[in-house]
C-alpha positions as a printed NumPy array, in Angstrom:
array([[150.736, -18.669, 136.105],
       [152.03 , -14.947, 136.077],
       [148.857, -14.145, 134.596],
       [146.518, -15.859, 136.29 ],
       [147.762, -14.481, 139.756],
       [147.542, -10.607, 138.402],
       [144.448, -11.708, 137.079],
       [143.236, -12.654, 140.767],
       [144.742,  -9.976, 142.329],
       [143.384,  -7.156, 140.405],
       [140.541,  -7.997, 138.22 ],
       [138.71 , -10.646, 139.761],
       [136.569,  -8.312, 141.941],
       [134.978,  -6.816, 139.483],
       [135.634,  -9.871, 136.379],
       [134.825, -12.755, 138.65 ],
       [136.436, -16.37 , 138.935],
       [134.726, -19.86 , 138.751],
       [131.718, -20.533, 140.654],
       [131.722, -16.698, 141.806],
       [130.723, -14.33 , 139.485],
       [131.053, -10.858, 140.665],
       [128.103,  -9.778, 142.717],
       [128.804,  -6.258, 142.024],
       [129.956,  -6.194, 138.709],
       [126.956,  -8.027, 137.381],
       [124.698,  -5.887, 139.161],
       [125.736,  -2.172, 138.861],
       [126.657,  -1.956, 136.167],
       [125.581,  -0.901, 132.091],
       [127.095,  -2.693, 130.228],
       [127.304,  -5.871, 132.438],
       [131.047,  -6.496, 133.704],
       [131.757,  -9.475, 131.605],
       [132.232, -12.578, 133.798],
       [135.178, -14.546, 131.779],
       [135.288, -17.625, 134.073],
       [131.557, -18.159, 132.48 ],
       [132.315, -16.368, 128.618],
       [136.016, -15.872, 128.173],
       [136.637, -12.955, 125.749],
       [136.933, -13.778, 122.59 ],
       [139.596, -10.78 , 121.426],
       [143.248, -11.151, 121.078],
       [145.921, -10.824, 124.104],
       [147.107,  -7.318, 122.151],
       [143.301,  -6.236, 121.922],
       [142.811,  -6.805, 125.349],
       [146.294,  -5.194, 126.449],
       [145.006,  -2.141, 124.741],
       [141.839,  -2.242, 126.584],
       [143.352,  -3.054, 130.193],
       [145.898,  -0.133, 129.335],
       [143.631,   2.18 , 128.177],
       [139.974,   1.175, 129.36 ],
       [137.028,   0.96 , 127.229],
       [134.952,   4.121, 126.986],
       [131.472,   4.347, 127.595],
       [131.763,   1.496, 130.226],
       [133.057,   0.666, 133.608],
       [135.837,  -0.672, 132.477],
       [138.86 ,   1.907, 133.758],
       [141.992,   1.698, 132.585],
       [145.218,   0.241, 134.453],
       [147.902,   1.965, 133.33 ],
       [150.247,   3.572, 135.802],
       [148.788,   0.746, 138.169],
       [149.698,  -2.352, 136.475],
       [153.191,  -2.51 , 134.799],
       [152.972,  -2.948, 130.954],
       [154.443,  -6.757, 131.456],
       [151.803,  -7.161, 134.178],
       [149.323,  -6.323, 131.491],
       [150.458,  -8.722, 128.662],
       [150.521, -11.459, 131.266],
       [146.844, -10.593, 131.801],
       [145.624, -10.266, 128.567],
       [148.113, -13.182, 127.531],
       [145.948, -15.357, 130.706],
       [142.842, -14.166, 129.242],
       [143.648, -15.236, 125.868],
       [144.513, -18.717, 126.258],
       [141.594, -19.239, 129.515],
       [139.475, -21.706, 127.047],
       [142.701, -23.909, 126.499],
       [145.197, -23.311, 129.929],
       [147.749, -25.706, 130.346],
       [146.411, -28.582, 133.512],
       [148.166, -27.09 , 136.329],
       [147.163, -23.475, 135.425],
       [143.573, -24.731, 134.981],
       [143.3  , -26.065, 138.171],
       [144.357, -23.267, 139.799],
       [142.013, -21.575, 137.992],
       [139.505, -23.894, 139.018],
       [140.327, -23.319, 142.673],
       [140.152, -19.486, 142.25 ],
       [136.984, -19.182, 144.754]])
């Protein structure tokens, strides 16, 4: 749930939740922000710590570090990883994002 509530809190304004995409971030954007309630990543929670952490270059995807805690980030990526298959109470909080 850790993850799910940084997730909200810090990349859902540009990464979206259910039923509302990002208006921005799908937009302004080249590449497109990916919108993960719609196509979940398909990388592994230490690939995608590495990317929060670090950003990706070339994109508009900064990265977080000195903003978001290291454990802050693994619960992140850790959220991200597992958003296909989230345990019921997680996923319905997740459902109720908006």
């Amino acid at each position: 749930m850790a993850g799910l509530k940084s997730f909200k809190m810090n990349c859902a304004g540009c990464h979206g939740v259910p039923g509302q995409p990002s208006q921005w971030g799908t937009r302004n954007f080249y590449p497109r922000v990916p919108q993960f309630a719609d196509n979940p990543p398909h990388l592994s929670a230490p690939q995608m710590f590495v990317a929060i952490k670090h950003g990706i270059r070339y994109s508009g995807m900064g990265g977080w570090d000195g903003m978001m805690t290291d454990e802050e980030i693994w619960k992140v990526a850790t959220f991200l990883e597992r958003i296909g298959s989230l345990p019921a109470e997680v996923k319905t909080n997740w459902k109720a994002a908006q």
